[in-house]
C-alpha positions as CSV (number, residue, x, y, z in Angstrom):
1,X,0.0,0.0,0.0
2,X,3.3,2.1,0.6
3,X,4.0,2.0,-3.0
4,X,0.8,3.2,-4.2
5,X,0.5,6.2,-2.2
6,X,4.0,7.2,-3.2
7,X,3.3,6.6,-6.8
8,X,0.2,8.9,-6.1
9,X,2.0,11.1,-4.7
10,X,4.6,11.6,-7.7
11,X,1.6,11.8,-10.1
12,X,0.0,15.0,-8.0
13,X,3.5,16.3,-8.1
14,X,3.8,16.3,-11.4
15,X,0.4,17.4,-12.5
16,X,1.7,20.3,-10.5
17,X,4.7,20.7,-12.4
18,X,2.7,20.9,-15.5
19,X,-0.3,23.3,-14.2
20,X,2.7,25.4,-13.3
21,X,4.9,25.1,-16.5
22,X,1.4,25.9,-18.4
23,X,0.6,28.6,-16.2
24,X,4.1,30.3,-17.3
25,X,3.8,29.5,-21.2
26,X,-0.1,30.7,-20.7
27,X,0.8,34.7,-21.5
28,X,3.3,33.6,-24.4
29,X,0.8,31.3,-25.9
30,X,-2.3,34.5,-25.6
31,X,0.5,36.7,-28.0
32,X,-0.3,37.1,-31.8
33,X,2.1,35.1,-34.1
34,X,4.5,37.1,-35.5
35,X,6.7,36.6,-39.0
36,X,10.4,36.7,-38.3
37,X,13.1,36.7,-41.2
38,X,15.7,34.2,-40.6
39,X,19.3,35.1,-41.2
40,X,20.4,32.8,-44.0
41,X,24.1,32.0,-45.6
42,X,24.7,31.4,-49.4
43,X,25.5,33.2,-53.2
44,X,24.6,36.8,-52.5
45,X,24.2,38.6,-56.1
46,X,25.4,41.9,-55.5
47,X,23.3,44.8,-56.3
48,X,24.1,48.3,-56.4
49,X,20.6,49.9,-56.2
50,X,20.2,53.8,-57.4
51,X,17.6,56.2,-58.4
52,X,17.2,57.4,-62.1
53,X,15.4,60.2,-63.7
54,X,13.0,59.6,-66.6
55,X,13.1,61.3,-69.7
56,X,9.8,61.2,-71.2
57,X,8.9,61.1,-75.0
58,X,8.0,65.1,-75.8
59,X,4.1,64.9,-74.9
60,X,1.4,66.6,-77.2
61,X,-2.2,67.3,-76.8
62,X,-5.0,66.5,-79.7
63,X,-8.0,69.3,-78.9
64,X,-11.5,69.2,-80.5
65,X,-11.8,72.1,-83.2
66,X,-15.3,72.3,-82.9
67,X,-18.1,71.3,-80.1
68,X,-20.1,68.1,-80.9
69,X,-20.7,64.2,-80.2
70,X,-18.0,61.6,-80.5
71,X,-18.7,59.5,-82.9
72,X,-15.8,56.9,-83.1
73,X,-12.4,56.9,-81.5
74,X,-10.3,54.8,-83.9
75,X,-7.2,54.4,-81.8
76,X,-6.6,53.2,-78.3
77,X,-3.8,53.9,-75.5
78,X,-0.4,52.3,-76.3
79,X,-1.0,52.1,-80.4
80,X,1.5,53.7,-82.8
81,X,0.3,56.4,-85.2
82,X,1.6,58.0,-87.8
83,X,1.3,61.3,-89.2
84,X,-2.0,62.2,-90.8
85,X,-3.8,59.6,-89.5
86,X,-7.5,59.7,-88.4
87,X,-7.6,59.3,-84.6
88,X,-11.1,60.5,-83.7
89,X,-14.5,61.4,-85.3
90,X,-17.0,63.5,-84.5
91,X,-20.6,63.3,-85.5
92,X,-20.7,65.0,-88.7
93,X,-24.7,64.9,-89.7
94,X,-25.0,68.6,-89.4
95,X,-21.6,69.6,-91.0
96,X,-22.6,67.3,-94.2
97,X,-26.2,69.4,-94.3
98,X,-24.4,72.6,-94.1
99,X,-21.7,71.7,-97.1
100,X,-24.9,70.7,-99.0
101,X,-27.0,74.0,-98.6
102,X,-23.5,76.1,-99.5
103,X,-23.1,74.0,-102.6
104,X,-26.8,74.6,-103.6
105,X,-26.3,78.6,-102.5
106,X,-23.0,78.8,-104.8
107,X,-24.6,77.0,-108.1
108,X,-27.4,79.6,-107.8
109,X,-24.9,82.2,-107.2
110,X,-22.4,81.1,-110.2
111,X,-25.8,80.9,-112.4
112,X,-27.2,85.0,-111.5
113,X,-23.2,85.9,-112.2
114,X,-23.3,84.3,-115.4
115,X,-26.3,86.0,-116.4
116,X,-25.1,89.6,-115.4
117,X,-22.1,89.4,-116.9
118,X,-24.2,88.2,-120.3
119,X,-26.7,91.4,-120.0
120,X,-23.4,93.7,-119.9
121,X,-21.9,92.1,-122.9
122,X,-24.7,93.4,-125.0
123,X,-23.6,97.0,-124.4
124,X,-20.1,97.9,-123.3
125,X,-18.9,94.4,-124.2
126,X,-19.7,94.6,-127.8
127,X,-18.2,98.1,-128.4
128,X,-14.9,96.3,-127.1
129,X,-15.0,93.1,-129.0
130,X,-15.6,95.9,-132.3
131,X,-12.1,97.3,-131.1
132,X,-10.4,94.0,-130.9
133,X,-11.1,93.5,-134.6
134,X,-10.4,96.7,-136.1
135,X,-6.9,96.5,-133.9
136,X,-6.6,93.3,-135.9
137,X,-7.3,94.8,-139.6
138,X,-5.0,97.7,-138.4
139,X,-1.9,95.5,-137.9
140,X,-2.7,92.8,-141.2
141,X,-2.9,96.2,-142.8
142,X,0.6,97.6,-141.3
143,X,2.4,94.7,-141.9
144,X,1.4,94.0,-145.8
145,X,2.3,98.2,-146.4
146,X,5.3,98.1,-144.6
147,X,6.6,94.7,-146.2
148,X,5.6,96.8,-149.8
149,X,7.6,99.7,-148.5
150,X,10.4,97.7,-148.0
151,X,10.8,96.7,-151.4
152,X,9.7,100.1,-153.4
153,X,6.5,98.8,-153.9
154,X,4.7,101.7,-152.1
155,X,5.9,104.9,-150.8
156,X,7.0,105.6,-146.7
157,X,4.1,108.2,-147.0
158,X,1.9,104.9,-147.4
159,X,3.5,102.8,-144.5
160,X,3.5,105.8,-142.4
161,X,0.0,106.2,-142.7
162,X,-0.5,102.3,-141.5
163,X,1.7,102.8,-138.7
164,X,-0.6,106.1,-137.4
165,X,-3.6,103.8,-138.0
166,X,-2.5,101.2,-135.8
167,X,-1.8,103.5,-133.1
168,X,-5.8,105.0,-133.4
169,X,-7.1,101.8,-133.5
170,X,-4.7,100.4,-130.5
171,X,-6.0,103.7,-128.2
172,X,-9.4,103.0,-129.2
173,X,-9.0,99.4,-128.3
174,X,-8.2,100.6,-124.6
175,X,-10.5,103.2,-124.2
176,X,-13.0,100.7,-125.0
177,X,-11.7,98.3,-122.3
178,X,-11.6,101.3,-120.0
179,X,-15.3,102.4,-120.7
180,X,-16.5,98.4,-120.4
181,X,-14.7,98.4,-116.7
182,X,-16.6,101.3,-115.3
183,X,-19.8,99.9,-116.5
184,X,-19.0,96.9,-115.3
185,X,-17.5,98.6,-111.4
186,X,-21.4,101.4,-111.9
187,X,-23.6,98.4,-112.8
188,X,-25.4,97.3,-110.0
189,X,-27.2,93.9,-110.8
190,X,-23.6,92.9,-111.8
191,X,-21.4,93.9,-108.7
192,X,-24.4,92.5,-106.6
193,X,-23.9,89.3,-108.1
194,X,-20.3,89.5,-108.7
195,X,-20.2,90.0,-104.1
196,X,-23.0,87.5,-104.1
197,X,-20.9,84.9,-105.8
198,X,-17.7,85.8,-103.4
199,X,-19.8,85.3,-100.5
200,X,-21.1,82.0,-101.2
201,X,-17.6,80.4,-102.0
202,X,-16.2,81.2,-98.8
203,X,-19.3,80.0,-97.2
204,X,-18.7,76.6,-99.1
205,X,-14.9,76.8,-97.8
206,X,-16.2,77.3,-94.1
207,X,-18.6,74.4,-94.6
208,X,-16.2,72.3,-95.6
209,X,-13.3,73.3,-92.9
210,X,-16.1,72.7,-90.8
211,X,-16.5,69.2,-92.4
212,X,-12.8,68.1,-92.3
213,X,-12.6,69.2,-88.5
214,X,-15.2,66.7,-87.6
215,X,-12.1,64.1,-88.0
216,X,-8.7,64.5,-85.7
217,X,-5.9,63.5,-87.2
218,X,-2.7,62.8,-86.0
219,X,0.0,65.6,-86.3
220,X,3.4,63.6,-86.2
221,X,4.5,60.3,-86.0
222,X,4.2,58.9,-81.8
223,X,2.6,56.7,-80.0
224,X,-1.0,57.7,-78.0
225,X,-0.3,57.5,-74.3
226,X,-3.9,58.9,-73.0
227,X,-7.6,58.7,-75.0
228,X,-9.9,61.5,-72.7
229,X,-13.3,61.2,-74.7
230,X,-15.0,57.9,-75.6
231,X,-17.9,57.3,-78.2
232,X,-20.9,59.4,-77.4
233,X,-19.0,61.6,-75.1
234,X,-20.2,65.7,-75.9
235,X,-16.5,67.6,-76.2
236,X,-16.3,71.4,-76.5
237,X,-13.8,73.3,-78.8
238,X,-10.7,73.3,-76.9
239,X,-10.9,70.4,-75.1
240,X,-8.2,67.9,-75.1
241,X,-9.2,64.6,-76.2
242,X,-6.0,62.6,-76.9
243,X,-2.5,62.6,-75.7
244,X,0.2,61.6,-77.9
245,X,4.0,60.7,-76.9
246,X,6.6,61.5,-80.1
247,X,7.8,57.7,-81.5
248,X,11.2,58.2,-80.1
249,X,11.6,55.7,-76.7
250,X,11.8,57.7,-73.3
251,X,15.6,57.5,-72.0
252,X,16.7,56.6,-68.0
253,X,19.5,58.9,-67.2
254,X,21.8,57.1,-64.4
255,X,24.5,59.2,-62.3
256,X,27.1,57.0,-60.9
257,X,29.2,58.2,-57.3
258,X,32.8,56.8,-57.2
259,X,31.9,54.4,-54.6
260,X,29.6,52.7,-57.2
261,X,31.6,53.2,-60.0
262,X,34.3,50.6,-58.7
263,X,32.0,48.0,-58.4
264,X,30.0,48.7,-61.7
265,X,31.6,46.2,-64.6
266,X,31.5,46.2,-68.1
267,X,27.9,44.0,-69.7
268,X,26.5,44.1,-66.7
269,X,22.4,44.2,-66.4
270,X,21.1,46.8,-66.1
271,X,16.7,47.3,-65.0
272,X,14.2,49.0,-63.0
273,X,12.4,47.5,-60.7
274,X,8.9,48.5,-61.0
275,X,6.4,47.3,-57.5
276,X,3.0,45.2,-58.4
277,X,0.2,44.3,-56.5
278,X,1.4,41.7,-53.4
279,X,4.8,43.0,-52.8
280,X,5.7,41.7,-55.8
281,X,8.4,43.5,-58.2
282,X,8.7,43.6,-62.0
283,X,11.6,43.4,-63.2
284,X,12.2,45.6,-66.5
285,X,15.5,45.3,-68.8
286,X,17.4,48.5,-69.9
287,X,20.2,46.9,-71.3
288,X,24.0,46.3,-70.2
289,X,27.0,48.3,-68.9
290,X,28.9,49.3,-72.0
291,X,32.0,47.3,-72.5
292,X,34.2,50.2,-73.0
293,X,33.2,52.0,-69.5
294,X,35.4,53.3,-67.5
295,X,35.8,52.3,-64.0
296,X,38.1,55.5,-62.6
297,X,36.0,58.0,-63.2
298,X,35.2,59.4,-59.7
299,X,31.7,59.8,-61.8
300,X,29.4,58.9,-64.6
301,X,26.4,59.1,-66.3
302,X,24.7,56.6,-68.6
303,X,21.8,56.8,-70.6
304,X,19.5,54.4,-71.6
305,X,16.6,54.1,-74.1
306,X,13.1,51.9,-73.0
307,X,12.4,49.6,-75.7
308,X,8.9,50.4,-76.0
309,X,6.4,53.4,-74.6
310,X,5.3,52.4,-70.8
311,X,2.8,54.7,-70.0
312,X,3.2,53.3,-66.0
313,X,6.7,55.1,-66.1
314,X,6.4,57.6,-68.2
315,X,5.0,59.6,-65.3
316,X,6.8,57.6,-62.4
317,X,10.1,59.5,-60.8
318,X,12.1,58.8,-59.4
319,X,12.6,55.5,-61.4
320,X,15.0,52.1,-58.9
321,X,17.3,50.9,-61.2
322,X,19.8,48.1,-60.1
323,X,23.0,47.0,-61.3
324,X,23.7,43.5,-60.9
325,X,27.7,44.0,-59.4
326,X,29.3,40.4,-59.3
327,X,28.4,37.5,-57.1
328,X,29.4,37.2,-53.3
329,X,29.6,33.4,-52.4
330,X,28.6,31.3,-49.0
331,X,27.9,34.5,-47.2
332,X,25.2,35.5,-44.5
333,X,22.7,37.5,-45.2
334,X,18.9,38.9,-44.3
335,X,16.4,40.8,-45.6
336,X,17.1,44.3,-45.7
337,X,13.7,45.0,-44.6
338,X,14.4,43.9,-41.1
339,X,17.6,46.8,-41.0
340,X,17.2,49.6,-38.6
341,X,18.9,52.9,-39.9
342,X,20.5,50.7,-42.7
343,X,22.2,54.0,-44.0
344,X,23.1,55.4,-40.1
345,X,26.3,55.1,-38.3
346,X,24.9,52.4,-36.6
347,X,22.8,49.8,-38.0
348,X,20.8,47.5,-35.7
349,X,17.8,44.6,-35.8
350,X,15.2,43.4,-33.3
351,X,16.8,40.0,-33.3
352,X,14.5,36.8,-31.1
353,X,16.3,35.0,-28.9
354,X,14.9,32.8,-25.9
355,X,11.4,33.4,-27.1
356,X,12.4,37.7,-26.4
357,X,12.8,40.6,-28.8
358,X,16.5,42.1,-28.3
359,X,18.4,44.7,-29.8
360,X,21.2,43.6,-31.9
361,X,24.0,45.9,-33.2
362,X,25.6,44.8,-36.3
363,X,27.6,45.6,-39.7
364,X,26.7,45.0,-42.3
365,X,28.4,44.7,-46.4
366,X,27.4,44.6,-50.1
367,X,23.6,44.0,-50.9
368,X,22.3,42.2,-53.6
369,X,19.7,38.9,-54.3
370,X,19.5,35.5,-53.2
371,X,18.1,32.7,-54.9
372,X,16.4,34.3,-57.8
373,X,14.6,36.5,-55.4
374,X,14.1,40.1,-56.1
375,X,13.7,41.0,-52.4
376,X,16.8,42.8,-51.5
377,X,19.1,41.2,-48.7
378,X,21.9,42.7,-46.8
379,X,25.3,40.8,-46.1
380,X,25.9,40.5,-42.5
381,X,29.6,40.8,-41.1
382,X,29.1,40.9,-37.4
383,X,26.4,40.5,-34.8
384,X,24.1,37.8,-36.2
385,X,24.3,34.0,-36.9
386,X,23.5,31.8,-39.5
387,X,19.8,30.5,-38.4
388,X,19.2,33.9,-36.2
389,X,15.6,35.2,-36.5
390,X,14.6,39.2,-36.6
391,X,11.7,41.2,-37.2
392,X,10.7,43.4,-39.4
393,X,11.9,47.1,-38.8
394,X,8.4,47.8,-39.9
395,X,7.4,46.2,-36.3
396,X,7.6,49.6,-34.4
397,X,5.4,48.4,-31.1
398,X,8.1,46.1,-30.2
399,X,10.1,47.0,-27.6
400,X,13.4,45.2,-26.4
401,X,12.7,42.5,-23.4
402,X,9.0,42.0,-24.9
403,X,7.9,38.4,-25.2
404,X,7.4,37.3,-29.3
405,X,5.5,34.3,-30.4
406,X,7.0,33.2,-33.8
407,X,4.8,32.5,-36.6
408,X,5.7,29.0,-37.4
409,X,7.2,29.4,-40.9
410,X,9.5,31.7,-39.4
């Protein structure tokens, strides 16, 4: 009977020694999980991460000429026009009517001007087209006496007498043309239809401007980078409808420091690294380092040219660009997203250790990628281990000494 009571007596003991061990883990268990970065040791590709400028494609605006309906936009954002081409229509019902009614006004104007002119020709007009043939008669006349003259045929009395006759007949000639003029310039049933006629024409060339600027056309060669009416929208004149980029590519301007420069080798990648949706970044290629660059300099600029029109950078500055700088191999490293003051004097990390956040000094190296990833890491020199965890610096609640309850992927 000994034996069982101490054996009962070792089971109450510890069932106390677990009600007590439970009671401590009870407060750390109640904590929200938390994601920790783990500090990790491999090929480090080294990055050397720097801000660019954007040089857009020269922008240009398309405005409206006139007020109306859209009818049909014919292009879309991101297509390649060239110059002259028809981007947008408006509704042109009314501007077709009005060309109709000015071509009907200047037939019936072109008729009444045809007619005056006819009734003046019976007066003035006549007495000229006598002139004209006498001025004819006069010189056959001159020319058959004078070519008689010139062989003794007739005297220089005779041709003399030609010649003055020729001069009568030429004045009377122009007199007569004078005289038909002033009628013409006096008669009022002809200079009413003569202003009648001018007036319709240019109403036929405004009804037909008005028709051509019912279509928008492209003024250049470029690429459109914004459409801002769609079909059925009412526009005003003025107003912008279309924005076009010219068809040469936008250029990323780079400045290198010295520090950079000496790590920066010739054909290396070159791209900007554009954030999506989930964290996630896009990677886009500008091309390489050239091989003839020079790594003295104490700086340098490089240029690059986008292969094609992104409208999501075209307005995005400052633009990251990286440099992929050589690879660093079996060295430790963490996300650079768990570095406090990664550009101070000091840099530090809320590192976990025995289940407690603590402050952790260290020094850190080159940055660059691991794995294929395009989250930046930062080699560690001192202060860390390989298989350390930290937190996020973007963790600003947690103080040193606090209790943290790791997620379990961490």
């Amino acid at each position: 009977m000994r034996w069982l009571k101490q054996r009962r007596l070792q089971h109450i003991f510890l069932l106390g020694v677990l009600l007590a061990a439970g009671w401590q883990l009870l407060p750390v268990l109640l904590l929200p999980e938390v994601d920790g970065l783990p500090v990790m040791r491999g090929d480090l590709l080294q990055i050397i991460p720097l801000t660019a400028n954007l040089q857009d494609a020269e922008q240009f605006e398309i405005k409206s000429a006139q007020s109306g309906k859209v009818a049909k936009v014919v292009v879309a954002i991101g297509d390649n026009v060239k110059a002259g081409q028809v981007l947008l229509s408006l509704d042109n019902a009314a501007a077709l009517t009005q060309l109709a009614d000015a071509g009907k006004a200047l037939a019936l104007a072109q008729l009444r001007f045809k007619q005056a002119k006819e009734k003046l020709r019976s007066g003035s007009d006549q007495v000229v087209d006598q002139a004209k043939a006498s001025l004819n008669h006069a010189r056959q006349q001159y020319a058959r006496i004078s070519g008689l003259a010139e062989r003794g045929m007739v005297s220089q009395a005779q041709a003399a007498d030609a010649l003055r006759n020729l001069a009568i007949t030429q004045n009377q000639l122009n007199n007569a043309q004078f005289q038909a003029r002033v009628s013409r310039a006096q008669g009022s049933e002809y200079a009413m239809a003569e202003s009648a006629l001018k007036n319709a024409r240019e109403l036929v060339a405004a009804a037909q401007k008005k028709l051509d600027d019912t279509q928008l056309h492209s003024p250049q060669d470029g690429v459109v980078t914004a459409a801002l009416a769609g079909k059925g929208q009412g526009v005003k004149a003025g107003d912008t409808v279309m924005q076009l980029a010219t068809a040469n590519s936008p250029l990323v301007h780079l400045t290198l420091a010295a520090a950079s420069i000496k790590l920066v080798r010739p054909g290396a990648p070159v791209a900007v690294m554009r954030d999506q949706h989930a964290g996630i970044a896009q990677e886009i290629p500008l091309g390489k380092i050239p091989q003839d660059f020079d790594g003295t300099q104490s700086e340098a600029s490089l240029a690059f040219r986008l292969d094609a029109h992104l409208p999501q950078l075209q307005h995005a500055a400052p633009l990251n660009v990286q440099i992929e700088a050589g690879q660093l191999r079996d060295v430790l490293s963490l996300d650079v997203s768990a570095i406090h003051e990664v550009h101070g004097k000091q840099p530090w990390v809320m590192a976990v250790r025995d289940g407690k956040a603590q402050r952790q000094n260290i020094r850190i190296g080159a940055n660059g990628l691991m794995g294929g990833s395009h989250s930046l890491r930062m080699q560690v020199l001192e202060g860390l281990r390989e298989g350390d965890v930290v937190l996020p610096a973007s963790l600003h609640n947690i103080e040193e000494g606090k209790r943290i309850r790791l997620a379990r992927n961490a």
